[in-house]
C-alpha positions as CSV (number, residue, x, y, z in Angstrom):
1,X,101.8,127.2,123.9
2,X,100.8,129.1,120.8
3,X,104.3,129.9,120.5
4,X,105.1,126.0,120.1
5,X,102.0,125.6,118.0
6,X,103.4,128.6,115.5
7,X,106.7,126.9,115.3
8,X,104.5,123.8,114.4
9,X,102.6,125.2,111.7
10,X,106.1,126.8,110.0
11,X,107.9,123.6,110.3
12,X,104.9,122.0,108.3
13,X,104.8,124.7,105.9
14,X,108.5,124.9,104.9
15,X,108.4,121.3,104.9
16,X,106.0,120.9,102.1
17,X,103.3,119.4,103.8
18,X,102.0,117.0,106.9
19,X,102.8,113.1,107.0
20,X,100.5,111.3,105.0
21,X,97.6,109.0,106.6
22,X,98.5,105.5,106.5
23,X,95.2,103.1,105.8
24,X,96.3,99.8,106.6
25,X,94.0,97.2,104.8
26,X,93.2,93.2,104.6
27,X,93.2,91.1,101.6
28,X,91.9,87.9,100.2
29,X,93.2,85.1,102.7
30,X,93.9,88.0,105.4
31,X,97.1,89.4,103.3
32,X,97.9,93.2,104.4
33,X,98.2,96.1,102.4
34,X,98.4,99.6,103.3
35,X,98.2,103.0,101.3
36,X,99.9,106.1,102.4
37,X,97.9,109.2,100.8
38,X,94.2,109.9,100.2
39,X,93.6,108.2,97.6
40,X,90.3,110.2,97.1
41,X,92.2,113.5,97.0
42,X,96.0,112.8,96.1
43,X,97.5,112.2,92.9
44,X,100.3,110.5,94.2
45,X,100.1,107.9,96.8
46,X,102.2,105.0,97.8
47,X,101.0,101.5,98.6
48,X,103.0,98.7,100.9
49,X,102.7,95.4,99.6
50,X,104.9,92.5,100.7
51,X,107.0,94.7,102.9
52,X,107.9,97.1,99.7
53,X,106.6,100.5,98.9
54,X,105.4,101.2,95.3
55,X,104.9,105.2,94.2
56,X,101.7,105.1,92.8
57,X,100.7,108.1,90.4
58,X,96.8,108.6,89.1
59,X,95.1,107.6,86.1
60,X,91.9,109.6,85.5
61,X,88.8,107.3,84.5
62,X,85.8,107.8,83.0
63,X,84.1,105.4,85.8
64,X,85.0,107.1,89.0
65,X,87.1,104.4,90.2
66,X,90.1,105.5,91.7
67,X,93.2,104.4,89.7
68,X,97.0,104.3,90.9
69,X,99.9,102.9,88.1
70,X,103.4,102.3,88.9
71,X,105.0,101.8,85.4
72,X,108.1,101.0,87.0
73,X,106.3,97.7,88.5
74,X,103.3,97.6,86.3
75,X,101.6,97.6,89.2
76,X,98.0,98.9,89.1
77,X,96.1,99.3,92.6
78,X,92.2,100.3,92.4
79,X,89.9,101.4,94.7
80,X,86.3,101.5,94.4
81,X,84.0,102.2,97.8
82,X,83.7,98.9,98.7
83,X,86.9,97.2,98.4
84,X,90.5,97.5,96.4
85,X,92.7,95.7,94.3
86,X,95.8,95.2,92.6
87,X,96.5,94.3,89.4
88,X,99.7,93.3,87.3
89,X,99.2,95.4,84.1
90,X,102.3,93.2,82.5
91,X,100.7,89.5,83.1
92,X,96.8,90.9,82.9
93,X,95.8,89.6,86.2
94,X,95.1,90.4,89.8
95,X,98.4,90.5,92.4
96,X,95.5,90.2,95.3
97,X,91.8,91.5,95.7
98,X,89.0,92.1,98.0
99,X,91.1,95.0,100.3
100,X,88.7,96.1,102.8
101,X,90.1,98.7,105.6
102,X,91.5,97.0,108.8
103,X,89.5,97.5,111.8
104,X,91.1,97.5,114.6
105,X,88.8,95.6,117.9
106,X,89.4,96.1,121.2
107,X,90.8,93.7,123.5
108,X,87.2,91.9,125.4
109,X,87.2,91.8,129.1
């Protein structure tokens, strides 16, 4: 067993690093969204919107707010502790807000 668990930690390490947490989240009018990375700790993360994946890199703000921009896109996503959103930089207005954290409920017997 900590033979296997050696190999493990090798394979990570010469990889670069562990997969990245997926958060899925919900929208305004129940749209999905989810973010692969921490976006607390990463400066890179990647967000899944309409079934495509946008690499998101990290603005630094003066508020705290956590700030993602794809300049390919103009896609801007923005996380606060309560909720996220994201924003089209190019038009100046919200792709979708309100993104709360999916929580997933047990089946009731």
């Amino acid at each position: 067993m900590r033979t296997l668990i050696s190999v493990f930690i090798v394979m990570i390490f010469v990889s670069g690093h562990a997969q990245a947490a997926r958060t899925d989240m919900v929208c305004e009018l129940g749209q999905p969204m989810s973010v692969t990375g921490d976006h607390r700790l990463d400066n890179v993360i990647e967000v899944i919107w309409r079934g495509r994946a946008y690499t998101m890199e990290r603005v630094r703000t003066s508020t705290g707010a956590h700030r993602f921009e794809d300049l390919q896109s103009g896609l801007v996503w923005i996380g606060i502790p309560a909720k996220a959103m994201l924003l089209d930089s190019r038009r100046g207005a919200p792709v979708v807000s309100d993104c709360k954290v999916a929580i997933a409920t047990a089946p009731r017997r």
